[in-house]
C-alpha positions, 0 to 999 in steps of 0.5 A, a space after each residue: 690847341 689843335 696838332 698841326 697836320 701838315 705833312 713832312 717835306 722830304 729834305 731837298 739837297 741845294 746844288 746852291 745852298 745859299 738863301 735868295 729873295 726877288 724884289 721886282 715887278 716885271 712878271 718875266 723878270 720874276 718868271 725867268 729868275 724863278 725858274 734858274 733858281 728852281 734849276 739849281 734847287 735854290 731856296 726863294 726865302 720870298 718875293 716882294 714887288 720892287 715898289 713896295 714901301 721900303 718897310 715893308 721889304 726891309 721887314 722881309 730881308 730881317 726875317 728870312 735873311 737872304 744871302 742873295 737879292 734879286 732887285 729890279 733897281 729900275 722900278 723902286 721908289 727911292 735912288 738905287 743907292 740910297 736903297 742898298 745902303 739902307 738894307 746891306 749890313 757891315 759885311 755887304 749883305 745880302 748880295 745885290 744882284 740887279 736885273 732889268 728888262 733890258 741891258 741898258 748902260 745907264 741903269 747899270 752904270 747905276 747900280 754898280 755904282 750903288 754897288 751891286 754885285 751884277 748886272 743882270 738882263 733877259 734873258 736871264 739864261 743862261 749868264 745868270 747861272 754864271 753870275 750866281 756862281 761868282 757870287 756863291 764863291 764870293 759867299 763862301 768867302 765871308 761865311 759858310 753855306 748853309 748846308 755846311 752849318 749845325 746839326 739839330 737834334 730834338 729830343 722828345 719823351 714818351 710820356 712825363 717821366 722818361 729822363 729825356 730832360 736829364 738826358 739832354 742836359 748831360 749829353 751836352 756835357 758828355 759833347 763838351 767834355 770830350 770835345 772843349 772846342 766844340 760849342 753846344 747849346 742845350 735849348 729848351 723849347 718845352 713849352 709845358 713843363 721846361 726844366 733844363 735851367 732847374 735841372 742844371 741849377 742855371 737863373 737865367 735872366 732871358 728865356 726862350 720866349 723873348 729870344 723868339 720875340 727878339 729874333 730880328 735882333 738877333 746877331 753874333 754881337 748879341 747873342 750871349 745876352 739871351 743864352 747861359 752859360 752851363 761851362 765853357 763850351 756848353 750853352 743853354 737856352 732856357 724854357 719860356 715861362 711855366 705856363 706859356 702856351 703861346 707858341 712863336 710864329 712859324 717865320 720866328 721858329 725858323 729864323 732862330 734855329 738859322 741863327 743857331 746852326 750858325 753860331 753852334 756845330 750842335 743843338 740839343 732841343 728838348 721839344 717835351 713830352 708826347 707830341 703836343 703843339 710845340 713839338 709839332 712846330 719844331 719839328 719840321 727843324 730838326 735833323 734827328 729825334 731822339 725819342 725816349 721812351 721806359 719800359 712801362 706800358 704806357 711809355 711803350 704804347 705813347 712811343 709806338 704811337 710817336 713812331 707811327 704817327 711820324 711816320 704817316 706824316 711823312 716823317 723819315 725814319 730814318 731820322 728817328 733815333 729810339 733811346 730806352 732809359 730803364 728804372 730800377 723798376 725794370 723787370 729782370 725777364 725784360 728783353 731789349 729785343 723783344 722792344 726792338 721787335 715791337 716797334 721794328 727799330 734798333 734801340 740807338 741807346 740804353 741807358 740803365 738804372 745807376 743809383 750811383 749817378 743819383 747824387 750828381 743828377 739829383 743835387 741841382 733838384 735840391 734847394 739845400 746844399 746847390 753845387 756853386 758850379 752847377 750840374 756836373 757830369 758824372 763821367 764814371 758811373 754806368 749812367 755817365 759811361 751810357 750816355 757818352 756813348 749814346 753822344 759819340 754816337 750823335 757825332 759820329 756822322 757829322 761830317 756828312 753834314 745835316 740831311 734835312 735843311 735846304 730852304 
């Protein structure tokens, strides 16, 4: 399968963080909204003429999920509020906004009868911007904007080998020991080999590949039948079947990492090793990488390459974070600098060789003798202690808010 090539957006901050979508078919309607909306760098999640069958928009509003609709009531097939009722959810969204070619009692009698948020006329300008205002404050009410939602950080390993699962899985327990009321998910999106479940002695019953494909279902209501639990403030989405190379349509991809930086403050999402097909997917979704390397020949040479590539993709640097997990094989003259001088990065994090860690890591890989309570952080050994930190470091800036998501 070959590796998508398309370059890496640079992140887009929205003055107006909520998501919109245009139902209409006047070209200067659709002109006029576009543009106040290109204006205050809001995202058009899509635009669908207003006499299209009411399934084909109803498909559209359950894959991006505007917050916001922009609808020309007056040229839709079926009565403005036998249509509303048929798309609102239980908490009245997404918002309608209607708009019309002319300010005409009639039709906005109508539609704030049907119960449209505004009523909106040419020229848009400058009343719409007013209007999207008082409902982005009426937003706001009932939920958070999207740029004050979760964090995404992927990690992904050199090569097969480097520990980037076994990381992943005891950073969450790290996050979730020292902050109970802070939700984590661990989701596995390893589409060659997913261990996360093996690795944290987890039988999940719902894997990553029926989550993608139950995206349009997805809800707060919902949601616990497709996670595990790993302990109480720490979930894990489990890897698509062994085998799986069928990868989720992009529209999925990003409907459920929206869904997911509602429902948890962090992810962690294992994308694999190297830069395959599945990386590439999900790439474009996260706010950070972890990139995990060990210090043998070909784990350095595969982490110089990721870096590079990255980088000549468009890829922040930034936002790219280099972990070192050392062997027992490491030679005693290994220089940490000399790897930070290599690739012209700080090293985010170390962590060593403890043999006095093993046991706890390495019982869940045993069929004999399994904990009842699966995976259990080892908190006081150089290994515990290192990764610890490498998750304090992660949360450190989390206030400041995700740096990359705007549409």
């Amino acid at each position: 399968m070959p590796l998508d090539t398309t370059r890496f957006e640079p992140p887009r901050q929205s003055a107006w963080p909520w998501r919109a979508g245009l139902v209409v078919n006047d070209p200067q309607l659709a002109e006029e909204i576009g543009a106040a909306l290109t204006e205050v760098r809001a995202a058009c999640v899509f635009q669908i003429h207003a006499s299209a069958p009411v399934r084909d928009v109803y498909a559209m509003i359950e894959r991006d999920r505007p917050d916001l609709l922009f609808v020309e009531l007056g040229a839709i097939p079926t009565s403005a509020m036998e249509w509303m009722s048929a798309f609102q959810s239980a908490d009245g969204t997404p918002l309608v906004a209607a708009v019309h070619t002319t300010a005409d009692p009639e039709h906005m009698i109508e539609a704030l009868r049907a119960g449209a948020t505004e009523f909106l006329s040419l020229p848009m300008s400058p009343g719409i911007f007013g209007a999207m205002d008082r409902i982005a404050a009426r937003l706001h009410s009932t939920k958070p904007p999207e740029s004050a939602q979760g964090k995404i950080i992927g990690i992904v390993s050199a090569k097969g080998g480097c520990g980037a699962t076994t990381i992943a899985c005891h950073v969450g327990l790290a996050l979730g020991q020292a902050d109970p009321s802070r939700k984590i998910l661990v989701a596995d999106l390893d589409y060659q080999s997913p261990a996360v479940h093996r690795i944290c002695n987890l039988k999940p019953l719902r894997r990553a590949g029926e989550t993608f494909d139950s995206v349009r279902k997805l809800s707060s209501s919902n949601w616990a039948e497709f996670f595990t639990p790993l302990g109480p403030s720490v979930d894990v989405l489990a890897g698509p079947e062994t085998g799986s190379t069928t990868l989720p349509e992009a529209w999925r991809i990003e409907s459920l990492f929206r869904h997911l930086t509602r429902c948890y403050p962090l992810v962690l999402a294992d994308l694999g090793r190297h830069l395959n097909p599945g990386t590439w997917s999900f790439l474009q979704h996260v706010d950070e990488l972890l990139v995990v390397a060990a210090p043998d020949v070909l784990a350095l040479y595969q982490t110089r390459y990721i870096i590079q590539t990255l980088t000549n993709r468009g890829f922040d640097r930034g936002r790219i974070r280099l972990v070192l997990n050392l062997s027992e094989n490491t030679p005693r003259d290994f220089w940490i600098e000399s790897i930070e001088q290599m690739f012209e990065m700080k090293l985010f994090a170390v962590i060593p060789a403890d043999r006095t860690a093993f046991p706890a890591i390495t019982a869940v890989l045993q069929p004999a003798g399994l904990p009842k309570a699966g995976l259990i952080f080892p908190a006081d050994t150089p290994f515990g202690k290192s990764v610890s930190r490498l998750a304090g470091r992660l949360v450190k800036d989390e206030t400041a808010g995700p740096s990359r998501r705007a549409a």
